[in-house]
Phi, psi and omega in degrees: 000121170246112201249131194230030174199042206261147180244121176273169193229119172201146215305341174298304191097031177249139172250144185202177183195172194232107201313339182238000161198029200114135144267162198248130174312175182295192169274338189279008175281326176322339176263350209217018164255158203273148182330321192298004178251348164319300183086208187239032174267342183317109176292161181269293161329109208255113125308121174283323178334147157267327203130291182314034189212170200251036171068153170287148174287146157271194181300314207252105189096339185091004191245193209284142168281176207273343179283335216256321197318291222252081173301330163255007179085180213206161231247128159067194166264171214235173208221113183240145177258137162317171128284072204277166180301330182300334179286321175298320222256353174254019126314333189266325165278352157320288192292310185293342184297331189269013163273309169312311181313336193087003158284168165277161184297344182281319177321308175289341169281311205288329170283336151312328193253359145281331172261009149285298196297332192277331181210033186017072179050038168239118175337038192316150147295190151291123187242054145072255168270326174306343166262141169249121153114193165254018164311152196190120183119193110032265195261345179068055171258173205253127200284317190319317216272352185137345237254316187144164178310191172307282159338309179297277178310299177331340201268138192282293190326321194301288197302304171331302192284330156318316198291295218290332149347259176340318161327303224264357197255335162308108189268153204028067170282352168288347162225061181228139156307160169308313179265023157283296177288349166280294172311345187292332187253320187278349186020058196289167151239052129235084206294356178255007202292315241262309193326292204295007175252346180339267184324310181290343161291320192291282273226338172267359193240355155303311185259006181236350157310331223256330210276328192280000000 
């Protein structure tokens, strides 16, 4: 998807955006942003889990089942990327930060497949007239918003754990789809953009749990 213009909205009262899915509000928006950004995705189907624990093994391989990635099934059509070792190796650092948080594997799609949609899993710089703002990294947060230096967001570990930071403060982010819950910390304004990595998120945090 190539989006070179998005406009954010966040509690700072700053706007920024990330040339390929957004930029991301400061941390303190996950607690304090409003329903109207949920949309109509919002599943009938509830998980009581928080979340906070590193998950059950599946059946098959030893690695998480397919219920516990996609507790709701994925959303719309789904949009898959190659995989170069550089996508791989920040899928993996993904996945161990959000085991160091002490999250779950679902807790881990949802930040893979956010950073499908902000940088398609690649560490950006600063990119120049492509960039509005400072957005940068991983997830395409902003120093200005709040999120850590330049250094900071840049670093895959760093950055997992700001977003999952931004998770926990979403109540009941564990039985919201991934793009609900992912807009609820990146608060793009285009809130269903997150949907369409669902799958590719899942199948990718499948084969690097076991692994991480």
């Amino acid at each position: 998807m190539s989006q070179t213009s998005f406009v954010r909205r966040s509690v700072l009262g700053v706007a920024g955006l990330a040339f390929v899915g957004g930029a991301v509000a400061g941390p303190s928006v996950a607690a304090q942003a409003g329903p109207e950004h949920a949309g109509s995705l919002v599943a009938a189907s509830v998980m009581v889990d928080n979340g906070d624990h590193k998950g059950d093994k599946g059946d098959k391989g030893g690695g998480p089942s397919r219920d516990r990635l996609v507790p709701h099934g994925v959303q719309g059509v789904q949009s898959r990327i190659d995989i170069s070792p550089e996508r791989a190796a920040s899928v993996k650092a993904i996945v161990a930060a959000t085991k160091k948080a002490g999250l779950d594997e679902r807790a881990a799609v949802i930040a893979v497949g956010t950073s499908l949609q902000e940088s398609k899993l690649e560490n950006l710089g600063h990119l120049g007239d492509r960039n509005d703002h400072d957005s940068q990294g991983l997830f395409q947060q902003r120093p200005s918003s709040g999120w850590g230096t330049v250094e900071q967001i840049t670093d895959p570990e760093y950055a997992t754990t700001a977003f999952l930071k931004g998770l926990r403060q979403v109540d009941g982010w564990h039985e919201l789809p991934l793009t609900v819950a992912a807009q609820k910390v990146q608060v793009s304004a285009y809130p269903d953009a997150y949907a369409k990595w669902e799958d590719q998120a899942a199948d990718l945090v499948a084969d690097a749990w076991t692994t991480s």
